[in-house]
N, C-alpha and C positions, 0 to 999 in steps of 0.2 A: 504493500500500500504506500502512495506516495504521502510525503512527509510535507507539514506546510512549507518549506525553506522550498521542497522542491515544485511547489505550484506556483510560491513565488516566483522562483526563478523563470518558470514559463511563462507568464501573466504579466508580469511586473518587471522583471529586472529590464532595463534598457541594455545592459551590457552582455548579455548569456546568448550565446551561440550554440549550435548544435542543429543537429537533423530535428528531433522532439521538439526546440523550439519554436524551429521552422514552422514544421507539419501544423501543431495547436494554431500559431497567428495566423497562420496563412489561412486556416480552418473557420476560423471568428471573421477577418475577413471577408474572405465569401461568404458566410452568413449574414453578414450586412450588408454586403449590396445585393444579393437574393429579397433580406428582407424590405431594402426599400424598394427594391424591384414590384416587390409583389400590392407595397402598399400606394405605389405610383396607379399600376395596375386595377387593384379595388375602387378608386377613381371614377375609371371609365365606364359609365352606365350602359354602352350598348354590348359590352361583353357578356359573353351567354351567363346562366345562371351557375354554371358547371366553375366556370372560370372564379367568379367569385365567394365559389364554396371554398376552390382549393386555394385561393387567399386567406380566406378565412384560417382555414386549417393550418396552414405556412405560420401566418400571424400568430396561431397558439405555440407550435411549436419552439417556433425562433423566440418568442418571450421568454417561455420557458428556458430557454436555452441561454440569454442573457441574463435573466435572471437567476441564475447557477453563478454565470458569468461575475454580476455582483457581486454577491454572495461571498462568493472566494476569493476575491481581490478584497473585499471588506475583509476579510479571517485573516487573509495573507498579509496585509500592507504593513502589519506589526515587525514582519522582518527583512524594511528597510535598514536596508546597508547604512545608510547616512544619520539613520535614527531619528528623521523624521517624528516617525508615527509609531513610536516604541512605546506609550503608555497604552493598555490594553483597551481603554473607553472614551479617555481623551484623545488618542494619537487618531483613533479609528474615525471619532467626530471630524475633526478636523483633514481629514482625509475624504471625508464623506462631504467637504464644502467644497474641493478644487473644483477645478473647472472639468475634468477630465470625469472626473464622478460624477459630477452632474449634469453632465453628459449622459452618463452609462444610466443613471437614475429617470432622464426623461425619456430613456429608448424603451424603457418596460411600464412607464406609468400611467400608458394610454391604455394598454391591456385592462389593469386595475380598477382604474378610474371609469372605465365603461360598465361599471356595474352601477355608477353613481349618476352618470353625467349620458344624456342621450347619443345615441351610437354616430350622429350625423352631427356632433359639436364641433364645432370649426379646431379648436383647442387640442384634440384626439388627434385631426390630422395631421397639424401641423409639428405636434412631438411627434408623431411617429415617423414625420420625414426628416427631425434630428437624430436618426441615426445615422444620416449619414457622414452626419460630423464624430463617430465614432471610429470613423476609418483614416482619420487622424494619426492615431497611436499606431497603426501600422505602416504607414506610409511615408518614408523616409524625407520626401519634397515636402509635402506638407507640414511635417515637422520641422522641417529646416526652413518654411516660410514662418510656422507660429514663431520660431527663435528671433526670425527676424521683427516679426513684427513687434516683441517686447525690446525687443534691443533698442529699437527705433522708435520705442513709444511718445518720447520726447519730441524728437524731431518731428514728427507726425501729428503730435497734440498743436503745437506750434503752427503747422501747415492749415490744419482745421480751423485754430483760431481767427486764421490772417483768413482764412473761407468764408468764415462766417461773416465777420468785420464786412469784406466786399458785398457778401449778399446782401447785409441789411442796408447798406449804403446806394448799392446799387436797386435796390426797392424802395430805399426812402427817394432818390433823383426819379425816378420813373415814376411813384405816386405822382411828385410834384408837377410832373409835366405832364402827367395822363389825364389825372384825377377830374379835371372837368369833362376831359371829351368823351373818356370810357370809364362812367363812373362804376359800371358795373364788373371791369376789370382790373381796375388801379383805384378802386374809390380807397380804398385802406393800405396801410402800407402789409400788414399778413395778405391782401389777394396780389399784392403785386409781390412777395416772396416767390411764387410758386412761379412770376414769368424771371424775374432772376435766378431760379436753381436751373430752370431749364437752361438758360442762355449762360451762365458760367458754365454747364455741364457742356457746353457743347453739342446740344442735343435739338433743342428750338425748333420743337414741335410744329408751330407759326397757326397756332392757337389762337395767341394770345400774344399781340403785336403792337408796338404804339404807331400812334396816327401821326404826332406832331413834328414837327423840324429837330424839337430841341429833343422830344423821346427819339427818333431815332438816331440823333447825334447819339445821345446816351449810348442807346443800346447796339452802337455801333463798337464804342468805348469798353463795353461791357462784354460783348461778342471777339473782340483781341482780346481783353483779360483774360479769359475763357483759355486760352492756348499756357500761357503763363501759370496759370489755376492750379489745371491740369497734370502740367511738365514737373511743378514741386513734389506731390507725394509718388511719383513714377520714378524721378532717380532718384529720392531717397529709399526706396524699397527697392530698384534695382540695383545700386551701389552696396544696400545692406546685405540684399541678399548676392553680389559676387564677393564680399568678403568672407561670409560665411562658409559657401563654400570653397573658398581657398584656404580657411580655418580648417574645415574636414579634411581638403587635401593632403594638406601640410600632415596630420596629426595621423592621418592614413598611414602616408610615408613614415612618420615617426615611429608610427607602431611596426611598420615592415624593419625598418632601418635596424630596431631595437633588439632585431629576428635575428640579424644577420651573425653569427657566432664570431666573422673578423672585430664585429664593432663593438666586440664588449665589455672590451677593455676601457672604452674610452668615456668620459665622465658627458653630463647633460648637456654641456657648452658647446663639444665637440658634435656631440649627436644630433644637436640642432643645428651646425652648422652643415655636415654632410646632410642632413634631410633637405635645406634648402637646395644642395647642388644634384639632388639626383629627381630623376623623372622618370614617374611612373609610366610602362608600357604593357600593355594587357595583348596578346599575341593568341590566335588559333592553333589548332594541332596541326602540323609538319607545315611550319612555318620557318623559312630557310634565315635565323638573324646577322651569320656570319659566313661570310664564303672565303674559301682558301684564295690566297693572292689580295687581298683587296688589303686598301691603307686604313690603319686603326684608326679609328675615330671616337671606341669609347668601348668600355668596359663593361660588363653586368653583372648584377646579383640578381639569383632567383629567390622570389620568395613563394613561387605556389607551383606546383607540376613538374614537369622533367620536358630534359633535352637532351641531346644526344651529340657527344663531340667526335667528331670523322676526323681522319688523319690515317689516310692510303688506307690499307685493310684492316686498322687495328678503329675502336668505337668506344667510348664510356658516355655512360649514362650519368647523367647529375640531378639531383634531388632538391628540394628547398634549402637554402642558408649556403649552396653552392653559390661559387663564381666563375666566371671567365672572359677572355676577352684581354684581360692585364698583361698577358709574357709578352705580344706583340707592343704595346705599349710602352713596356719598361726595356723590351730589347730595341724598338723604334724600325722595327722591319714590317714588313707584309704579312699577312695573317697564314698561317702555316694548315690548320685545321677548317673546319665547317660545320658549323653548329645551327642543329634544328631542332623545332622544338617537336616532343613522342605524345602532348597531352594540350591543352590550352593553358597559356604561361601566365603569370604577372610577375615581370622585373621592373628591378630596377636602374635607372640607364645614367653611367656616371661619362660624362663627353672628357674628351683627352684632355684638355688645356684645368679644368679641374683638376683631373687625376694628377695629374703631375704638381699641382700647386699642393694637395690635400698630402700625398705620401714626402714632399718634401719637406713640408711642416712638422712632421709625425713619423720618426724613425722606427718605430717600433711597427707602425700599419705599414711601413715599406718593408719590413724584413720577413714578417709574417707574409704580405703578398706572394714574395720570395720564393722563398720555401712551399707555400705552395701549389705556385707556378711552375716548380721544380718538383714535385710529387706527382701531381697530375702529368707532367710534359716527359718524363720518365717510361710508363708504359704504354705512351701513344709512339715511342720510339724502339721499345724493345720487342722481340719478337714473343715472350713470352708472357701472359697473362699476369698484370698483377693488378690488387686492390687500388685503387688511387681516394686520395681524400675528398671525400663529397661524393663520389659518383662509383659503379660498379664497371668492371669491365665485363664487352659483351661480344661477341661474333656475331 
């Protein structure tokens, strides 16, 4: 029987890998966009009766099934890592007010609530089509926009302010020059809001238009601000969100970099600085990345699948936290060997004019290179089979 540390770990933890965790989210997933599928579907009144039985029946189960969901993330959140929510009634409360919980709280309280509230309450439908803000927690983009948009809250709230400030300005000038001629559309400065949000939004329906010189001076004034409006909260959410992900990058590589058994010697300072010089490359299977004769240009680390290094009729095979690519490099010749990859790869790619600045600095990542470049280039020379370090010799 699983233990609760290990339903947290599937439900909750944000950092837990594995097949099991996979399989579960990916599982919850689909059960959410199934079940707004189905409540998009219950909707539409000319589907036969058949169709909105098995809604029906979809909708009981999928509650049910959220509601476990609940349930267990409520028992489980006690063994956050960070100790959040470690008091067993307090921590749980207060876990039970985020936002993500009450979320998962309004995906099942339409079910509930239909025993109180008539089955055609606007209220019902509209939680039941937040669930699809429950696919949030799954969904890597999306969560790396929510990041962004707290990061950026500031900047944002700022942007809103200077919005508002225009619209009611731009509807107090339009009353003033509307308000006799279209009293029934500019008589107050709230009916002439709704012809300023159009017209900043860029959208100006042409509804609700002024008649005069001076209104559409205005709202010619009003119609270029509009582009301006606009252009503010779009690069601050595009600028947030490319930092971000070059934050993920960065830390990607960091975490690869940290794989690598040559780099372990060396302290945080060092490791963020090679993380900066190397570039990730994600490659197919029998993808050719080195061919015998060609001039070195850069070096690599594997961090995921295998390759295969050729050199005449002798082959080794290299595994994760291998390297190669360096002896050309450090001897300043032609590439000797031809390396493909036997699986779909992710290296790491260090360019020459780095490598040589990184192993001059760092006597000791030059010796280790060394040696071996001098292990592995050993049985690609000799005619007899031997082990080489990182990789298996093969026929």
């Amino acid at each position: 029987m699983w233990s609760r540390a290990r339903i947290y770990e599937l439900l909750e933890d944000e950092d837990a890998t594995g097949p099991s965790v996979r399989s579960v989210r990916n599982l919850l997933a689909g059960l959410i966009l199934l079940a707004v599928t189905a409540a998009v579907l219950d909707t539409v009144r000319e589907l036969p009766p058949l169709v909105h039985a098995i809604c029906a029946f979809v909708e009981t189960v999928f509650t049910l099934v959220f509601t476990l969901e609940y349930l267990l993330r409520l028992w489980v959140v006690v063994e956050d890592r960070a100790g959040r929510w470690s008091h067993p009634l307090f921590g749980r409360l207060r876990w039970a007010l985020t936002p993500t919980a009450l979320v998962d709280l309004a995906a099942i309280l339409p079910f509930y609530l239909n025993a109180f509230l008539p089955s055609d309450f606007l209220l019902l439908r509209m939680l039941r089509l937040l669930r699809i803000l429950k696919i949030v927690r799954y969904s890597p983009t999306l969560s790396t926009f929510r990041v962004v948009l707290y990061n950026e809250r500031r900047a944002l709230g700022s942007v809103l302010l200077l919005i508002g400030v225009l619209l009611v300005l731009a509807a107090g000038l339009i009353h003033a020059a509307e308000a006799e001629v279209q009293p029934d559309k500019f008589g107050s400065i709230p009916q002439a809001l709704y012809w300023a949000v159009i017209t900043l939004a860029a959208v100006g329906y042409g509804d609700v238009v002024p008649m005069t010189p001076l209104g559409k001076t205005i709202a010619s004034f009003a119609a270029l601000l509009s582009v301006a409006t606009l252009a503010f909260p779009t690069a601050i959410l595009g600028a947030g969100f490319a930092r971000e992900l070059q934050k993920q990058e960065f830390l990607a590589r960091a975490s690869m970099v940290a794989r690598v058994p040559l780099f372990r010697h060396l302290g945080p300072a060092q490791l963020a600085e090679i993380t900066a010089l190397l570039h990730q490359r994600d490659l197919p299977p029998r993808y050719t990345i080195l061919r015998k004769g060609e001039h070195p240009e850069a070096m690599y680390f594997l961090d995921r699948g295998r390759v295969v290094v050729r050199r005449g009729e002798h082959r080794i095979v290299l595994g994760p936290g291998s390297f190669f690519g360096e002896l050309a490099l450090l001897q300043g010749r032609p590439r000797e060997a031809t390396v493909t990859t036997l699986t779909a790869c992710r290296l790491l790619e260090l360019h020459a004019s780095d490598f040589h600045r990184l192993i001059g600095g760092d006597p000791q990542l030059r010796e280790a290179l060394l040696a071996e470049a001098q292990a592995r280039a050993a049985p690609l020379s000799e005619p007899q089979p031997r082990l080489a370090s990182g990789g298996e010799e093969v026929r």
